[in-house]
C-alpha positions in Angstrom: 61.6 11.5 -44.8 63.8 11.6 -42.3 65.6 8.1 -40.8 67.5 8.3 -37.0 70.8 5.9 -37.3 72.2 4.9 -34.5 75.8 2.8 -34.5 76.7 0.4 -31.9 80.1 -1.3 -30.9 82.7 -1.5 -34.3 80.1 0.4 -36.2 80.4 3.3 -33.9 84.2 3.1 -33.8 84.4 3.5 -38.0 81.3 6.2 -38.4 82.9 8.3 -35.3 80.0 9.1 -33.9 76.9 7.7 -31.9 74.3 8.5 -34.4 72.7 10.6 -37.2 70.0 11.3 -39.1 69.4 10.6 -42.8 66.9 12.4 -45.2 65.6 9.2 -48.1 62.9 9.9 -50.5 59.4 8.5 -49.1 59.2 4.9 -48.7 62.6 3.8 -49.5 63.5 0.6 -48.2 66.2 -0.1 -45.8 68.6 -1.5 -48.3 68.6 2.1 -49.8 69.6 3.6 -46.3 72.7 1.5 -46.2 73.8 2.4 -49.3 73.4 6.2 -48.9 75.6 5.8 -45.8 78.0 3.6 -47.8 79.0 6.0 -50.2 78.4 9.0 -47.1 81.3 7.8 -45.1 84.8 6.8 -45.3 86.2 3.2 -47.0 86.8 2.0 -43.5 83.5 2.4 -42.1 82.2 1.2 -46.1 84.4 -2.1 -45.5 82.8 -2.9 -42.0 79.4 -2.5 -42.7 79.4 -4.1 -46.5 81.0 -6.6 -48.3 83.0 -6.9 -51.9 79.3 -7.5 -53.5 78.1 -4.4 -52.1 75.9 -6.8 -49.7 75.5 -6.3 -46.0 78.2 -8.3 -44.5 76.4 -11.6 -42.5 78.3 -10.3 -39.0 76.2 -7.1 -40.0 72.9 -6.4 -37.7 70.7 -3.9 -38.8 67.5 -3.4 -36.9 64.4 -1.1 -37.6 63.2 -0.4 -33.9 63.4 -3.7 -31.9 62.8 -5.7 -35.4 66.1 -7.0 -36.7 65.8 -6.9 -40.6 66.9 -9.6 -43.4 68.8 -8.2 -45.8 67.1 -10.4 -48.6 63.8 -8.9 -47.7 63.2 -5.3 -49.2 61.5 -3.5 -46.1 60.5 0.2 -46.6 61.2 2.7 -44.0 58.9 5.3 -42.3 59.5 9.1 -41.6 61.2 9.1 -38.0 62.1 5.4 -37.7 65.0 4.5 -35.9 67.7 2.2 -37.1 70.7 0.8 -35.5 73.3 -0.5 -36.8 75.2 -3.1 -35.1 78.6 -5.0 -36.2 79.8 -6.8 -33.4 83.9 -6.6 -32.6 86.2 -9.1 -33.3 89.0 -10.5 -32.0 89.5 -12.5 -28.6 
């Protein structure tokens, strides 16, 4: 199946670029999405978007459509869903 990503705000900054798309097997869930695009991209964009436990890090927002997803909460993903990922900057 094939998963739309779309990065927003720091996220965008580490993948360098807006958005892309990710083939899974059928039904994987969205923990299995993160983890492809983990090991796909570089150690920066790896350290924003997870933490030293291999967890999503808690400033982390994933969201499947409009549905903004628990990390705790195995949630399988449908051909041609759209996920965003969203780490918000820091700093001030």
């Amino acid at each position: 199946m094939k998963i739309n990503v779309e990065y927003v705000a720091q996220m965008k900054k580490v993948a360098g670029i807006n958005s892309e798309t990710v083939t899974l097997p059928d039904g994987a869930p969205v923990q299995a999405l993160v983890t492809k695009l983990a090991d796909d991209h570089d150690q920066p964009f790896r350290d924003v978007l997870l933490d030293a436990n291999a967890s999503l890090r808690k400033s982390t927002l994933v969201f499947i459509g409009d549905d903004q997803i628990e990390w705790e909460v195995l949630r399988e993903l449908a051909d041609g869903d759209r996920v965003t990922i969203l780490a918000p900057l820091a700093g001030g």
